[in-house]
C-alpha positions in Angstrom: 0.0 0.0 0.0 2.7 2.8 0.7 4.7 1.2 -2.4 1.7 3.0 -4.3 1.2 5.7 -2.2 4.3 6.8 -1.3 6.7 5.8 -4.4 5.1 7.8 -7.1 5.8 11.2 -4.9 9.5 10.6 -5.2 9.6 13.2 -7.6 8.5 15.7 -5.0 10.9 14.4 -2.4 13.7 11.7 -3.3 13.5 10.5 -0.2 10.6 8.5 -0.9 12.8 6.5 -3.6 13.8 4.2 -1.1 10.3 2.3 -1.3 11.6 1.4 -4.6 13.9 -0.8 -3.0 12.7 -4.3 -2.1 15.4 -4.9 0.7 14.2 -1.8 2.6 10.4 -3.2 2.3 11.3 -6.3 3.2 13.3 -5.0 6.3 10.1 -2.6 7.4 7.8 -6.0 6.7 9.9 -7.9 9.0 9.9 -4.8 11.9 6.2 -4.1 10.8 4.9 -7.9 11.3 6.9 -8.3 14.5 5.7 -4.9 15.9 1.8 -6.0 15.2 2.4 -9.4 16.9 3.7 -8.0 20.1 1.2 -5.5 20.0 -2.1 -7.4 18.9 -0.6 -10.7 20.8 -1.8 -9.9 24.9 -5.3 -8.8 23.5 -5.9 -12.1 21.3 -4.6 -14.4 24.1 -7.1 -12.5 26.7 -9.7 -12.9 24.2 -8.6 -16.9 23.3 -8.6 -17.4 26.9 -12.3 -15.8 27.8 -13.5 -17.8 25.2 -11.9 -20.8 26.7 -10.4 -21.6 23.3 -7.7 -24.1 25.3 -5.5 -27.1 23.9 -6.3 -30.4 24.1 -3.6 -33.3 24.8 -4.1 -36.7 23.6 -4.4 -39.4 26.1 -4.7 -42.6 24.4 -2.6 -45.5 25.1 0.5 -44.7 22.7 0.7 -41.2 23.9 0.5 -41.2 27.9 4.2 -41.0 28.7 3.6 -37.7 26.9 0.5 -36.8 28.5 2.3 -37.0 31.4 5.2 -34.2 30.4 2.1 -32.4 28.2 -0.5 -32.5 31.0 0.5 -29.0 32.3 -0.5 -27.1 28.8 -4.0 -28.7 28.8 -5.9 -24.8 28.2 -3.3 -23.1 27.0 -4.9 -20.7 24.4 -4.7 -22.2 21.6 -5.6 -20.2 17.5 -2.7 -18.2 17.9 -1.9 -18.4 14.3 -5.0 -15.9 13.9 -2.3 -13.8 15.7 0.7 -15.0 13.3 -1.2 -14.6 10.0 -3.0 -11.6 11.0 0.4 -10.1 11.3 1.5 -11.3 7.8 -1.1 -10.4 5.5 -1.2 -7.0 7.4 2.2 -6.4 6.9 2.8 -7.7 3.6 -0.5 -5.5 2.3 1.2 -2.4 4.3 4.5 -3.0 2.2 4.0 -5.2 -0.7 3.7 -4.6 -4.5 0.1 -5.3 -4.2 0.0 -5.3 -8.5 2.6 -8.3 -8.1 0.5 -11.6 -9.2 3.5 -14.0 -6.4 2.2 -11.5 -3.6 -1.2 -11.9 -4.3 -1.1 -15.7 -4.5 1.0 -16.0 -1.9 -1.6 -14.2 0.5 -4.6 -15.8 -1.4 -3.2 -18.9 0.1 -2.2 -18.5 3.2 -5.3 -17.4 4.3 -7.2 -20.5 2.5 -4.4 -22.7 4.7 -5.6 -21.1 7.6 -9.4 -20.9 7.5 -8.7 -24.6 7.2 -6.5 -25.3 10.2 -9.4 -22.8 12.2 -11.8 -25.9 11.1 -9.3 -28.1 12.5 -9.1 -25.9 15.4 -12.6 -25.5 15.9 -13.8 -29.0 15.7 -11.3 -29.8 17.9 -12.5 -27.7 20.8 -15.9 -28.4 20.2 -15.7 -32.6 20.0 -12.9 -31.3 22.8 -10.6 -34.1 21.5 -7.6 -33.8 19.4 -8.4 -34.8 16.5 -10.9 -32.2 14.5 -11.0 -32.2 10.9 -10.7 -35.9 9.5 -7.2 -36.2 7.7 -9.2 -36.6 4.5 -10.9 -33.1 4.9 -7.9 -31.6 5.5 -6.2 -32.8 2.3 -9.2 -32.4 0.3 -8.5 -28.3 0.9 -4.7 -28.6 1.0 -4.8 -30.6 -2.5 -7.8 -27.8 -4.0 -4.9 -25.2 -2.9 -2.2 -26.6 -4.6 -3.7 -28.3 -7.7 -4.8 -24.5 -8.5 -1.5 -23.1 -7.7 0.1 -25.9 -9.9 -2.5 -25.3 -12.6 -2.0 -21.2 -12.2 1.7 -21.8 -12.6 1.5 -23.8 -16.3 -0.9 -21.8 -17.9 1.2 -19.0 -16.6 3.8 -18.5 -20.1 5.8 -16.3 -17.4 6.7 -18.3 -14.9 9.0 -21.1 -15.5 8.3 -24.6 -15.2 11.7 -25.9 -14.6 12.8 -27.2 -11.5 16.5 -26.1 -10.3 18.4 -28.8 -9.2 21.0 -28.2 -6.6 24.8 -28.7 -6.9 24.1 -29.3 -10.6 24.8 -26.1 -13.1 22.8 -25.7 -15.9 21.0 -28.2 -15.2 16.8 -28.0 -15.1 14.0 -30.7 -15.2 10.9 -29.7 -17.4 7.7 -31.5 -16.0 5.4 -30.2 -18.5 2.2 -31.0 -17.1 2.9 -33.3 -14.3 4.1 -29.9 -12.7 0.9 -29.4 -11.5 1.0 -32.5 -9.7 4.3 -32.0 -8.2 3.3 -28.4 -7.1 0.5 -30.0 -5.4 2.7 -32.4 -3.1 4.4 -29.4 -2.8 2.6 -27.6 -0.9 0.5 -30.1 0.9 3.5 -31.6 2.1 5.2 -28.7 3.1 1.8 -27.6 5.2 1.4 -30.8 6.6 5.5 -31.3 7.9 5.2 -27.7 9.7 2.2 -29.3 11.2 3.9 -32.5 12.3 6.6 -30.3 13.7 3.8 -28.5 15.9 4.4 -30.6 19.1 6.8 -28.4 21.5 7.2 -25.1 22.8 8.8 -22.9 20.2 9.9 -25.9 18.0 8.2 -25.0 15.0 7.7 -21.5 14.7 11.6 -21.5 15.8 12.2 -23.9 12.4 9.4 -21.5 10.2 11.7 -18.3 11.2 15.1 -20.4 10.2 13.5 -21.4 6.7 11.5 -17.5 6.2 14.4 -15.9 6.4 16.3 -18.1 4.0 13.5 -17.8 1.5 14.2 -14.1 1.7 17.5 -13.9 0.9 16.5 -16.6 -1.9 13.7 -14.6 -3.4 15.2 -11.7 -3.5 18.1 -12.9 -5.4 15.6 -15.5 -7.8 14.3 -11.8 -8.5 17.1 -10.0 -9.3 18.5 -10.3 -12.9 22.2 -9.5 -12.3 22.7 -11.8 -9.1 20.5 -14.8 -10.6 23.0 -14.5 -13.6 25.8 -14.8 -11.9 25.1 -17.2 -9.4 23.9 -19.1 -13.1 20.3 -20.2 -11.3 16.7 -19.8 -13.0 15.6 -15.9 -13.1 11.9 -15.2 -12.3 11.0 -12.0 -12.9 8.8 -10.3 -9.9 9.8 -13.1 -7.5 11.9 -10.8 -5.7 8.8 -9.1 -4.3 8.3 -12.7 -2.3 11.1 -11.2 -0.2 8.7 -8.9 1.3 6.0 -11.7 2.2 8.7 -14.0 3.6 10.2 -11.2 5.7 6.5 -10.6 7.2 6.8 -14.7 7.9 10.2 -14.1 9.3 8.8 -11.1 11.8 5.7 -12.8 12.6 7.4 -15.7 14.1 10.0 -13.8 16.2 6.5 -12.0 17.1 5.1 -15.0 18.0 8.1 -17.1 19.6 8.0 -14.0 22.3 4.8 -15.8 23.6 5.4 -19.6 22.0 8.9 -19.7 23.9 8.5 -21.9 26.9 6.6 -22.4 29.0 4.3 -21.4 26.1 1.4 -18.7 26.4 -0.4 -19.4 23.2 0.2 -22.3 20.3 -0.6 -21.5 17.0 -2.4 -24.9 16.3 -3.4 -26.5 13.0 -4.7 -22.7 12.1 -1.3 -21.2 12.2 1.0 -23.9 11.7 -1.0 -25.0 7.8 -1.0 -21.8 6.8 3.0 -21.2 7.5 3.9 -24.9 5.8 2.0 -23.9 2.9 3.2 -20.5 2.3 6.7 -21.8 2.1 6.1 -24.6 -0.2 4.4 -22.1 -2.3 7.2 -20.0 -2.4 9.7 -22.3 -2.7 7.2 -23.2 -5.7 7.2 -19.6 -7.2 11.2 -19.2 -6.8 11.7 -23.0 -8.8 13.6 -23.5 -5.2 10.9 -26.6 -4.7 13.7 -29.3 -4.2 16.1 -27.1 -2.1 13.3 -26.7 0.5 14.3 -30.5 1.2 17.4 -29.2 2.6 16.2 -25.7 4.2 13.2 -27.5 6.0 15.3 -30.4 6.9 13.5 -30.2 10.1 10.1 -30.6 8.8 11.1 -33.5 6.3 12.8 -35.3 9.2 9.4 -34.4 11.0 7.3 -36.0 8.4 9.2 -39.0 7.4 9.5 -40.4 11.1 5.4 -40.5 11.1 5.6 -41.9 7.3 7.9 -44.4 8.8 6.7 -45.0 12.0 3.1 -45.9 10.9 4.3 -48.3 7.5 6.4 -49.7 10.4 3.8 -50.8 12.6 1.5 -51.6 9.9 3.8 -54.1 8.1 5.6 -55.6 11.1 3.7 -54.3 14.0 7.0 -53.0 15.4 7.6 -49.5 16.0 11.2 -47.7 14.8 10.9 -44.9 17.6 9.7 -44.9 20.8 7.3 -42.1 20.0 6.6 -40.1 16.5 7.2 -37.4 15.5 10.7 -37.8 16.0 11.0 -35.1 18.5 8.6 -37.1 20.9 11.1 -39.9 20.2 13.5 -37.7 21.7 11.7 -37.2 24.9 11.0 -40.5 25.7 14.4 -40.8 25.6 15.2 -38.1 28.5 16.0 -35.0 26.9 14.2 -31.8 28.3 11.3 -29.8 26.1 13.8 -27.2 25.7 16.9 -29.3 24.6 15.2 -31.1 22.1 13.6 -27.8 20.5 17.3 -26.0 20.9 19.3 -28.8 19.0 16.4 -28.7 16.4 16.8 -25.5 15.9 20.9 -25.6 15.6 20.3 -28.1 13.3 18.0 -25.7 11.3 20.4 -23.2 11.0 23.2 -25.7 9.6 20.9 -26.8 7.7 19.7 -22.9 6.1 23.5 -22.4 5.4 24.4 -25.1 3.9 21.3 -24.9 1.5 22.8 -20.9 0.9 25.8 -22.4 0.0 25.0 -24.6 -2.8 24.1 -21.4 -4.4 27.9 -21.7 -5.5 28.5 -25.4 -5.0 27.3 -26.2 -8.7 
């Protein structure tokens, strides 16, 4: 909004030239998002709280040692990724290129991610167990999301359909129309991992603000002619704007870790934590960094394949590989404290976001 506002009056005063520049948008987005989170976040806990809008524990048989360490967060406000995305789409409407066609997507679908994790929410509260939406509903809006992103993106003559492969130069795959398909597990995968990574206190909106601000530095530079060239990957014109939405992600979650940290305050639930996962598969769709998110979300994929695992385990040999999935509940069977296990995690997120930068040059 001030990009149009303020931009075209730079001929009055240069000053307001520098909303030209995508960094110093992105920087405000980030300070912006951030700044609305820690203002907006005491009144929406009050509010989750005198609506008794609480979480809800599982206490079947395969889950009571973690009952046990989870019992004390049974009514902890819960929906706080009203709070996260609030903070996002505000900010990224504040500073965004609103004529940019990524930006508008991008905030089309976040949105649609998290009107489905409120379902999820809400269902939850009301059946008060912790399960809410059946896993099939919940894929049925995740896969109506990315199968129109995926068929957006091919009809779409400007923006490419080749995937970058990492460590390999000059080298692209063309899936002609089965990108639409792979845009799809895209982003349902990447909305479902962040949601499997949901399970401790600051774990994954630590691991979202590790991956947002990578996808920052990676849009920005997807979008910028001269450094794409040099650095010899794919060049998408307007992607650089994505800079600004991830940089609202990135000051959303430092927004929301101030009351996520532990003991937690608020969780985000399914409504915040879809919503994130999907907005970074989409723009690791948009920036053809789809398979590099492999490596930058590390955490997530190690999330999601220690369920896939787990359950094929026990349903082929009726043996279990960890004591408890996702893998960081394995972690805490084992002994190691809440905040250990989400520390390490995020260490190994940040190795993780560097080494993915660096392979920007390993080719």
């Amino acid at each position: 909004m001030l990009y149009h506002l303020l931009y075209p009056l730079r001929d009055i005063f240069f000053g307001f030239n520098v909303f030209k520049y995508i960094t110093f948008r992105a920087a405000a987005a980030a300070i912006t998002s951030f700044l609305l989170c820690m203002v907006l976040g005491p009144m929406i806990i009050e509010k989750l709280r005198e609506f008794k809008i609480g979480q809800v524990v599982r206490t079947s048989d395969d889950a009571k040692g973690i009952y046990e360490m989870h019992k004390n967060k049974v009514g902890t406000p819960t929906m706080g990724g009203l709070l996260i995305v609030t903070a996002v789409v505000l900010s990224t409407l504040i500073w965004g290129d609103l004529t940019n066609k990524y930006v508008l997507l991008a905030l089309v679908s976040i949105i649609w991610l998290c009107v489905v994790g409120f379902l999820d929410d809400y269902l939850k509260l009301r059946l008060m167990k912790s399960k809410g939406l059946t896993a099939r509903s919940k894929f049925i809006g995740q896969i109506m999301l990315g199968f129109l992103i995926g068929l957006y993106v091919y009809c779409d003559p400007q923006i490419s359909k080749n995937l970058d492969v990492p460590f390999l130069k000059n080298a692209a795959i063309n899936l002609g129309i089965l990108y639409i398909l792979f845009t799809t597990v895209v982003i349902v995968g990447a909305s479902n991992a962040v949601n499997l990574t949901d399970g401790l206190d600051g774990l994954a909106i630590g691991c979202t603000i590790i991956v947002a601000l990578t996808y920052t530095a990676l849009s920005y530079i997807t979008g910028n002619a001269k450094i794409s060239e040099y650095l010899n990957i794919i060049y998408i014109p307007g992607a650089g704007e994505l800079a600004v939405f991830c940089a609202a992600i990135l000051g959303a979650g430092l927004g929301f870790l101030w009351f996520n940290s532990f003991p937690a305050t608020v969780f985000m639930g399914d409504t915040g934590s879809l919503a994130l996962g999907g907005a970074i598969g989409i723009v690791a769709t948009f920036t053809k960094k789809e398979l590099l998110l492999l490596i930058v979300g590390g955490i997530f994929v190690f999330e999601a394949l220690s369920v896939i695992l787990q359950v094929a385990s026990f349903k082929l040999f009726k043996k279990r590989i960890f004591l408890m999935a996702p893998i960081h509940h394995h972690f805490q069977m084992k002994g190691w404290s809440e905040t250990k296990v989400v520390i390490r995690f995020w260490i190994i997120g940040i190795i993780l976001a560097l080494f993915s930068l660096s392979t920007l040059k390993l080719r």
